[in-house]
LUMSE-646482 format. One line per 2 residues: number of its first residue (from 1); for each residue x, y, z of N, C-alpha, C, O. Coordinates in steps of 0.05 Angstrom, whole numbers, plus 5000, padded with zeros to 4 digits. Layout:
BEGIN
NUM> X Y Z X Y Z X Y Z X Y Z ~ ...
// end
This chain:
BEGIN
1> 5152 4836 5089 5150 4858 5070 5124 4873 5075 5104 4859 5078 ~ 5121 4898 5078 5097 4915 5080 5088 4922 5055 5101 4922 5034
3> 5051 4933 5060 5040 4918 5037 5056 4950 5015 5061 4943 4992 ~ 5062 4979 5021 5068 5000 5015 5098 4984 4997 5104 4990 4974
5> 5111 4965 5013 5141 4959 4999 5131 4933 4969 5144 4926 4949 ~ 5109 4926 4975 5089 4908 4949 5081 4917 4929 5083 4905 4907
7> 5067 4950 4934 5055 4971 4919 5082 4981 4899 5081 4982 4875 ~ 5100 4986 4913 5127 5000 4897 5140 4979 4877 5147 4984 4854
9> 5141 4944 4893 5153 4930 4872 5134 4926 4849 5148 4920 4829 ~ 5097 4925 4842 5082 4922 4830 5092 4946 4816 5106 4938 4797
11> 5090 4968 4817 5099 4995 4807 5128 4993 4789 5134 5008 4770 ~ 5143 4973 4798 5177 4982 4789 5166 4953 4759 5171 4951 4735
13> 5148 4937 4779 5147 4915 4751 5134 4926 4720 5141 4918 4698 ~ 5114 4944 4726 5103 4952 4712 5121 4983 4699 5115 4992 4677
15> 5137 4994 4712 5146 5011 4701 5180 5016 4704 5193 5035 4713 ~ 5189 4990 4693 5217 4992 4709 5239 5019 4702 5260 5015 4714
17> 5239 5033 4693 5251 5056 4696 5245 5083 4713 5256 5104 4710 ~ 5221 5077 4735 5202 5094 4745 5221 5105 4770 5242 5095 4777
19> 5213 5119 4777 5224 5134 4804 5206 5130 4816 5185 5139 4807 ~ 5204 5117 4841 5183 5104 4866 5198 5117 4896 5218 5113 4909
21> 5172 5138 4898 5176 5145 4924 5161 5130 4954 5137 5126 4954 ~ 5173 5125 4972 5152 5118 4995 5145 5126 5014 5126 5116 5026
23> 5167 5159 5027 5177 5176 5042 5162 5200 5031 5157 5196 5007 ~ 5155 5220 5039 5161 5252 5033 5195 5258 5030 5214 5247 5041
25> 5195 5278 5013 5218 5287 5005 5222 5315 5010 5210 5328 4992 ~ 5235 5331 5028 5244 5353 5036 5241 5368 5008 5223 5385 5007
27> 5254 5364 4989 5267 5378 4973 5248 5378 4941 5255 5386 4919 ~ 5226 5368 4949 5203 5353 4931 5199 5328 4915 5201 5310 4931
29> 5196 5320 4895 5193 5300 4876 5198 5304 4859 5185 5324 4852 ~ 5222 5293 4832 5222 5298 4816 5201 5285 4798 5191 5265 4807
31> 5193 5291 4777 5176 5284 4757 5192 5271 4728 5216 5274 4723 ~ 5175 5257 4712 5159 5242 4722 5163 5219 4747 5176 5199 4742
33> 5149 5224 4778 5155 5201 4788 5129 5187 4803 5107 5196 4797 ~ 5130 5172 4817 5111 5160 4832 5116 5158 4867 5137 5151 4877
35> 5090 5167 4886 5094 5161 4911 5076 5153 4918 5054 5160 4909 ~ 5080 5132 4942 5057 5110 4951 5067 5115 4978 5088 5116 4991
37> 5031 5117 4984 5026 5123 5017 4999 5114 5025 4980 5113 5010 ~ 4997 5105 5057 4971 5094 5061 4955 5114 5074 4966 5135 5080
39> 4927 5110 5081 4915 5144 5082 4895 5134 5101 4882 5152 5112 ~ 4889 5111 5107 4870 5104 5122 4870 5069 5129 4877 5054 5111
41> 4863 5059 5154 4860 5029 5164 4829 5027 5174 4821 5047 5186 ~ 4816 5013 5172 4800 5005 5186 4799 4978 5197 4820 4966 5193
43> 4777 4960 5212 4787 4937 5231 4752 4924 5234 4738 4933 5252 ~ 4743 4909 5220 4718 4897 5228 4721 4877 5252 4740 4862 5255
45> 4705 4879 5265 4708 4845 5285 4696 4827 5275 4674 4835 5267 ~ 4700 4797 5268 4688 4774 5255 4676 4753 5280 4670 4759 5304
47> 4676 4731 5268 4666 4711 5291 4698 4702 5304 4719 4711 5295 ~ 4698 4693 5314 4721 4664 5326 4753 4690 5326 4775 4684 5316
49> 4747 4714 5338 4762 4731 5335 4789 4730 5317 4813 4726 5319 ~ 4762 4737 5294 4786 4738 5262 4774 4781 5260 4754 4789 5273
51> 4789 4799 5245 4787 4820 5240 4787 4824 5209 4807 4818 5197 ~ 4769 4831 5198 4770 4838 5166 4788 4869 5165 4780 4888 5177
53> 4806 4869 5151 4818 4897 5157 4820 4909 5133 4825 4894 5114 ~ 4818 4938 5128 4809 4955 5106 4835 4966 5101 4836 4983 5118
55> 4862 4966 5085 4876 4988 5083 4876 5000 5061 4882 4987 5041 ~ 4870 5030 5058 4858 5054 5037 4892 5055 5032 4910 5048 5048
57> 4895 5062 5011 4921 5069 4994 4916 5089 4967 4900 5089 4949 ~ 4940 5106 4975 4935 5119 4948 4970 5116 4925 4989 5103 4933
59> 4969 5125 4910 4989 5127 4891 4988 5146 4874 4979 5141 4851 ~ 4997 5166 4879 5008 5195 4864 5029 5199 4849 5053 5200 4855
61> 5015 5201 4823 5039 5200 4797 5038 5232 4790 5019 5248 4791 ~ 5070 5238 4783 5071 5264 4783 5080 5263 4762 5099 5247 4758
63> 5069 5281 4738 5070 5275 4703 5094 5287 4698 5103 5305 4713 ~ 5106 5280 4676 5125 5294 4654 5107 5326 4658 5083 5328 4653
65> 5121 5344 4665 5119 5374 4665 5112 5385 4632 5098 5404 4626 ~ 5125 5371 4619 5125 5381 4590 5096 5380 4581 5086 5400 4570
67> 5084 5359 4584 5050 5348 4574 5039 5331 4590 5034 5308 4584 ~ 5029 5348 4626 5022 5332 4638 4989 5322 4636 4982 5304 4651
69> 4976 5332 4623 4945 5324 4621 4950 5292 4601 4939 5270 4605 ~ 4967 5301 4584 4966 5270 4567 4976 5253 4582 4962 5234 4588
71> 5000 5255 4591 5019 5233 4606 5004 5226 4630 5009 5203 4639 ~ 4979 5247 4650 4957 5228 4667 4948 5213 4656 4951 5189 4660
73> 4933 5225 4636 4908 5203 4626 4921 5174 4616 4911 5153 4623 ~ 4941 5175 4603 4952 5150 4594 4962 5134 4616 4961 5109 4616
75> 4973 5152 4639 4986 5139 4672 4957 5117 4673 4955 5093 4674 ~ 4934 5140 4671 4912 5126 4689 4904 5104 4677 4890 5088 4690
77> 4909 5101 4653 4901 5082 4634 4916 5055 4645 4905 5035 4654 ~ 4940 5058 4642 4960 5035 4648 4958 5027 4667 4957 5002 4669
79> 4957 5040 4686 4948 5029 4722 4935 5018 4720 4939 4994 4721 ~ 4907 5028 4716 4877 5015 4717 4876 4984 4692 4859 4966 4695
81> 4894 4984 4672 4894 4963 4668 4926 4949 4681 4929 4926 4672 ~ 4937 4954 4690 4971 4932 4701 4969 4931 4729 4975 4909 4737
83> 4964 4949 4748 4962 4953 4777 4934 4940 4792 4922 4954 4808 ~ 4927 4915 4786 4904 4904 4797 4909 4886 4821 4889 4872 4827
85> 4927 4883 4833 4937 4862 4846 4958 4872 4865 4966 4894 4858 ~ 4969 4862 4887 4992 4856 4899 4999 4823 4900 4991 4810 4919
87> 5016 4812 4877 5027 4789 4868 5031 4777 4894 5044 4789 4911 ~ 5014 4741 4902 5016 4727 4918 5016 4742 4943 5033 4742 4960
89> 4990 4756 4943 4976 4780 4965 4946 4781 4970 4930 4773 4987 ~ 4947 4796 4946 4912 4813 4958 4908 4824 4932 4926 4835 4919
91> 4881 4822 4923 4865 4838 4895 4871 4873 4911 4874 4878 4935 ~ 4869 4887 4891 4862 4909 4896 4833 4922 4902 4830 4924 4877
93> 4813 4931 4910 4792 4942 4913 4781 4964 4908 4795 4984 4906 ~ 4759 4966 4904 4751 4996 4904 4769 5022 4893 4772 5043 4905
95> 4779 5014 4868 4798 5035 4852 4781 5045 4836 4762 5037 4823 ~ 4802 5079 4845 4790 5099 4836 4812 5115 4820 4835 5112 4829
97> 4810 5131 4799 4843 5146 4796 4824 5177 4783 4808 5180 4766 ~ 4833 5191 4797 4828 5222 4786 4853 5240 4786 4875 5236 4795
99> 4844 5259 4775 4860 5282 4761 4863 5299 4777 4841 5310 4778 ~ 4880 5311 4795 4878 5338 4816 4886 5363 4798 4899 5360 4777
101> 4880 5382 4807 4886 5410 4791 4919 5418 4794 4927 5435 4779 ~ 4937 5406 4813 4956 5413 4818 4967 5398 4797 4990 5407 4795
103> 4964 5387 4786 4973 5366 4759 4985 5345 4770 5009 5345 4768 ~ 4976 5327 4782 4977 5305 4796 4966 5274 4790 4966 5278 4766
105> 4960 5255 4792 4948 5239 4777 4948 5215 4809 4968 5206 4820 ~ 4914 5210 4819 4913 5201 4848 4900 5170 4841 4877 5167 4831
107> 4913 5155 4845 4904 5121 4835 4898 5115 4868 4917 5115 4884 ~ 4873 5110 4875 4876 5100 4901 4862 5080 4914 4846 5073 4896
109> 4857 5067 4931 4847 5024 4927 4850 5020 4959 4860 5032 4978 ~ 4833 4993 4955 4840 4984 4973 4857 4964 4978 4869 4955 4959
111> 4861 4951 5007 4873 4926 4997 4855 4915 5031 4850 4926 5052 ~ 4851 4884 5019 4831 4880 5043 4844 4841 5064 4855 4824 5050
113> 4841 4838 5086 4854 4813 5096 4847 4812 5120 4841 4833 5133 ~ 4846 4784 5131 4833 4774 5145 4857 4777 5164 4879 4785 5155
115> 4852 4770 5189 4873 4766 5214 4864 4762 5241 4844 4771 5252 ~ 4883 4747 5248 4879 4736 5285 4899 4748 5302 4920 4737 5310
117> 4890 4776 5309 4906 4790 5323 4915 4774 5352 4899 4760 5365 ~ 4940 4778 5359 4950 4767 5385 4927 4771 5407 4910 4788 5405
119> 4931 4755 5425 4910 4767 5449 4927 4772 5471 4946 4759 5477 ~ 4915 4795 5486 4939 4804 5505 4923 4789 5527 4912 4807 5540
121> 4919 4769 5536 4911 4765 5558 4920 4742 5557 4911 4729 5575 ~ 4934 4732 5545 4942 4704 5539 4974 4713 5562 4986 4734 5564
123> 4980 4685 5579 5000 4690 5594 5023 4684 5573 5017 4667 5556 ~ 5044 4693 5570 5067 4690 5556 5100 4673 5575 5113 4688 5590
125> 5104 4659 5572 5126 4656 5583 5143 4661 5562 5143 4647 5542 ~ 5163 4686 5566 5195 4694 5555 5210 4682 5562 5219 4661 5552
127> 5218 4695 5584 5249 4692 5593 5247 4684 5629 5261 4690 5649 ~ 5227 4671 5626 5227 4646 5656 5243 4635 5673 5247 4611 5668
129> 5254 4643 5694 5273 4624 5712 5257 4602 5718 5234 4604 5726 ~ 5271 4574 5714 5258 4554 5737 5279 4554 5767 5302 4563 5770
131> 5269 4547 5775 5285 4544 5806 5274 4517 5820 5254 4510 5832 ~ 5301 4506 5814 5299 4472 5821 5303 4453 5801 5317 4458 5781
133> 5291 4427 5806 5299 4414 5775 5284 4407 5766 5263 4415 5776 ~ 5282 4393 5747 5266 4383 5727 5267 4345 5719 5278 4332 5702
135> 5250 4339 5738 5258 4312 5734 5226 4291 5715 5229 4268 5709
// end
């Protein structure tokens, strides 16, 4: 599961009647809905070649048209207290949620994890003929 398909089910738990986008949409977004996208990676090098890795995420709630200044602020409210986590994952980080002038509502975090990337220098045997036997 990717961590963007984690973000949406955290999102559907907390708002199960929500419209969760993960794509751009030709034809735009209807409102009120939500879309989740990642905006940035970064990659530390550690000791014993482990990588601390940074992924920046945002989440763009697009308000009820009717009263969208109230329906942010209360969005931002609920996030910032229900959206702290990706369940049997990763804390969230460094969350921030602001108001854009386009009437938009930008919740955006990190999410942070350790890893032992493959090494390409490692010989791989696939799909190996032997030739002869094996005794």
């Amino acid at each position: 599961m990717t961590i963007i398909e984690r973000i949406a089910n955290e999102i559907a738990r907390l708002f199960p009647d929500a419209t969760i986008y993960t794509e751009n949409q030709s034809d735009g977004f209807n409102e009120p809905s939500f879309f989740v996208e990642k905006i940035n990676t970064s990659s530390t090098v550690e000791q014993f070649d482990r990588q601390l890795r940074k992924y920046e995420y945002q989440v763009v709630y697009f308000p009820d048209p009717d009263n969208p200044k109230t329906d942010m602020e209360l969005m931002g409210d609920y996030l910032l207290s229900g959206l702290l986590e990706l369940k049997d994952y990763a804390p969230l980080r460094h969350i921030q949620v602001t108001q854009q002038e386009d009437n938009t509502l930008i919740y955006q975090f990190e999410v942070w994890g350790r890893f032992y990337p493959d090494k390409k220098d490692e010989i791989k045997l696939n799909k190996e003929e032997v030739k002869g036997q094996i005794k």
